[in-house]
C-alpha positions as protocol buffer text, in pm:
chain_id: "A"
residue {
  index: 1
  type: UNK
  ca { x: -4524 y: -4688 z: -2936 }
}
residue {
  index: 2
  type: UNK
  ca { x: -4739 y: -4592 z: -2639 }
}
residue {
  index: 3
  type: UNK
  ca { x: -4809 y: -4276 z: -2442 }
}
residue {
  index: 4
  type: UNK
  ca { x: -5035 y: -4170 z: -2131 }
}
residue {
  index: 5
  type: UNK
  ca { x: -5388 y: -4059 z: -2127 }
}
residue {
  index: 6
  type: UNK
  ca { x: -5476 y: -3752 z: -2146 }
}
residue {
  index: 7
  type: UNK
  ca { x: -5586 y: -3759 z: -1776 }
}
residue {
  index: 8
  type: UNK
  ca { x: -5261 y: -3814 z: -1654 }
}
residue {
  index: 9
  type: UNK
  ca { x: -5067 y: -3556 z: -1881 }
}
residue {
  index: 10
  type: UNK
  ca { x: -5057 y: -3321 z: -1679 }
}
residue {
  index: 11
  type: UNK
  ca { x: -4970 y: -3440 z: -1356 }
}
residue {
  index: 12
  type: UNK
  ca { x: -4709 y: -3631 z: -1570 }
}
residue {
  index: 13
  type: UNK
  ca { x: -4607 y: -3304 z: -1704 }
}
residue {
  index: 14
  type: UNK
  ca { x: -4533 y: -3163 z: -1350 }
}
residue {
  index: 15
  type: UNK
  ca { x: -4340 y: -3461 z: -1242 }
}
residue {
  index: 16
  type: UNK
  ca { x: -4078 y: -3500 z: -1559 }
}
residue {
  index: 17
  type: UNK
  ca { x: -4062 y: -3097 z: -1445 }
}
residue {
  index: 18
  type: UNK
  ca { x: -4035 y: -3148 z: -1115 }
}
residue {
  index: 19
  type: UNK
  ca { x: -3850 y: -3483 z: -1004 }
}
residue {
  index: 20
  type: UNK
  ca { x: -3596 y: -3518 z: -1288 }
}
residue {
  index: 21
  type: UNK
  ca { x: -3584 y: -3152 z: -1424 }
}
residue {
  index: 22
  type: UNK
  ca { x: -3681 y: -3230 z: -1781 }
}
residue {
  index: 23
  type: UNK
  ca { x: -3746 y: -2943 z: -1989 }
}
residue {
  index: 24
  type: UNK
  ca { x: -4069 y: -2978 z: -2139 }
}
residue {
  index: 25
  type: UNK
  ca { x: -4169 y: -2783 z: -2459 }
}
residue {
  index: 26
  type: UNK
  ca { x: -4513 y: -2934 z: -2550 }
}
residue {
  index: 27
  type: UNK
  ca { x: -4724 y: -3262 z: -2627 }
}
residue {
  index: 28
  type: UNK
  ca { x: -4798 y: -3485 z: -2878 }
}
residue {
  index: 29
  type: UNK
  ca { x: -5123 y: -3654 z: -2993 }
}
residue {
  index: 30
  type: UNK
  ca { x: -5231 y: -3910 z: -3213 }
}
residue {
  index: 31
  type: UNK
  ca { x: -5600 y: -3994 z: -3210 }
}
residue {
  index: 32
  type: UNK
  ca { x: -5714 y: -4350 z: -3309 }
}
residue {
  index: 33
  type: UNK
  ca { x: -5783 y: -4383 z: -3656 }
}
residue {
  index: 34
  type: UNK
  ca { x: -6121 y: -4475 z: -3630 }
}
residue {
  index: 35
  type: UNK
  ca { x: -6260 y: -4191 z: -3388 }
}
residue {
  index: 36
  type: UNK
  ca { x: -6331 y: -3843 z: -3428 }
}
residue {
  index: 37
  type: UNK
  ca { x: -6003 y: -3654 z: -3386 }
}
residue {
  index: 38
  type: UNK
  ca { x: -6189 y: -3288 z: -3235 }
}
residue {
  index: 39
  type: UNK
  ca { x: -6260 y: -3436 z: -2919 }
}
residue {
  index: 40
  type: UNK
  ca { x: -5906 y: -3552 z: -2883 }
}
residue {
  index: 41
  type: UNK
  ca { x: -5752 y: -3207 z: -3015 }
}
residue {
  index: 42
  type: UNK
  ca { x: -5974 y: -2997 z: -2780 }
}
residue {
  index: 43
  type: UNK
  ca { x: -5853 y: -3196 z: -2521 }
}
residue {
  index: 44
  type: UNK
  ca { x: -5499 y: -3104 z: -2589 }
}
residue {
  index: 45
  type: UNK
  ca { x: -5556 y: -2759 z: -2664 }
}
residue {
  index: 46
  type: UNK
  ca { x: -5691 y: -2739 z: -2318 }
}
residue {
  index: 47
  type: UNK
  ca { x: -5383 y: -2937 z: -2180 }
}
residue {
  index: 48
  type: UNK
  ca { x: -5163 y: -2683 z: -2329 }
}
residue {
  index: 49
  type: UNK
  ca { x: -5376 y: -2384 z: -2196 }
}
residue {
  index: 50
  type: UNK
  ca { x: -5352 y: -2509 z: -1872 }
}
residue {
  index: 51
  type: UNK
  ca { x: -4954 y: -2584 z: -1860 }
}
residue {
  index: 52
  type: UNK
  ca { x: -4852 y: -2310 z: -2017 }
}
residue {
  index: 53
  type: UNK
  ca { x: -4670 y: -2539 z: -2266 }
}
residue {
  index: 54
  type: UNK
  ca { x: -4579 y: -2355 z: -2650 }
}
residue {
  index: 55
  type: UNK
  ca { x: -4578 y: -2637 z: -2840 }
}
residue {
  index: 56
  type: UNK
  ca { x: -4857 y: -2903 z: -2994 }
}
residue {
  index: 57
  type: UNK
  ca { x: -4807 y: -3148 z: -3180 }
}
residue {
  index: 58
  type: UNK
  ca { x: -5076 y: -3341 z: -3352 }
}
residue {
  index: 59
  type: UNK
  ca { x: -5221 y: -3357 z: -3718 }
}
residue {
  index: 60
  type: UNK
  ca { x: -5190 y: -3578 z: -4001 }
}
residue {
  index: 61
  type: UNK
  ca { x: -5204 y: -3561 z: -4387 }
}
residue {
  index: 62
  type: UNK
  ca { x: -5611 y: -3641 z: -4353 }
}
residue {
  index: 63
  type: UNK
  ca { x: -5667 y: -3408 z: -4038 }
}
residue {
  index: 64
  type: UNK
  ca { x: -5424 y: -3142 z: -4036 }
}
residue {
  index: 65
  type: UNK
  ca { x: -5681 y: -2847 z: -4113 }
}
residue {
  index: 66
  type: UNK
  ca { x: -5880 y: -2918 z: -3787 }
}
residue {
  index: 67
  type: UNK
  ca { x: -5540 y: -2989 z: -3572 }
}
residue {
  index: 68
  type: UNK
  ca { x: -5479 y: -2590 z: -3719 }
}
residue {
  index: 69
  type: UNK
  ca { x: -5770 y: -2528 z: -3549 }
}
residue {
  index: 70
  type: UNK
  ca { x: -5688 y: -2634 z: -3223 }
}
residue {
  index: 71
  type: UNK
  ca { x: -5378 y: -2484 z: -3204 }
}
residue {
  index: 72
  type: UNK
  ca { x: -5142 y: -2755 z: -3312 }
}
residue {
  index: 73
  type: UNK
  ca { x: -4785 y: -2624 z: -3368 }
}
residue {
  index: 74
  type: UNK
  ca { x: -4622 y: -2917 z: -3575 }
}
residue {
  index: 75
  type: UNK
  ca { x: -4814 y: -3129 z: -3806 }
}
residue {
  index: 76
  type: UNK
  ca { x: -4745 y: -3482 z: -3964 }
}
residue {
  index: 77
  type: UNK
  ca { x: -4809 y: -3443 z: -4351 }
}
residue {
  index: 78
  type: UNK
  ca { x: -4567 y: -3687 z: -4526 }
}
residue {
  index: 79
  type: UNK
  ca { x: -4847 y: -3812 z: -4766 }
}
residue {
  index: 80
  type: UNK
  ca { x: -4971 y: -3514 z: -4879 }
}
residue {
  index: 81
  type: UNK
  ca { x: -4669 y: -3469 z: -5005 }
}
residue {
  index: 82
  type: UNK
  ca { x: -4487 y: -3740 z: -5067 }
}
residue {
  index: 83
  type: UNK
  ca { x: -4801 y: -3961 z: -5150 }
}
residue {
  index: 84
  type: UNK
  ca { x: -4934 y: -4266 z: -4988 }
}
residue {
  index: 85
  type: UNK
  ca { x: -4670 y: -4545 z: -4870 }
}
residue {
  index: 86
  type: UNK
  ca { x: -4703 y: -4885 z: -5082 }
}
């Protein structure tokens, strides 16, 4: 239910590599819902660029066009089509 900033991803990234030989494949990012989500995809796009990492994921049902954008591999759209939850 929590993750690490993007600050400390990568040097994260390098020790999950490094000290316990964890093969990483990408990152994951959810935005707050009440900020704008470019700032937070550029970010990761740039985090990926700069590990060499494949995979991205990030992107909901209301923001999955602009995660596209930024190179996000795996997107979250359950609502668009499965429709809201009640």
């Amino acid at each position: 239910k929590n993750g690490i900033s993007i600050s400390e991803a990568e040097d994260f990234y390098k020790k999950c590599v490094s000290d316990f030989g964890l093969n990483i494949i990408g990152f994951m990012c959810l935005p707050p819902n009440n900020q704008k989500v470019s700032s937070y995809f550029s970010k990761m796009e740039d985090l990926i660029l700069k590990t060499n990492l494949k995979e991205l994921s990030m992107g909901m049902s209301s923001d999955y066009l602009e995660a596209i954008e930024h190179q996000s591999t795996y997107l979250r759209i359950g609502s668009k089509i499965f429709g809201s939850r009640s």
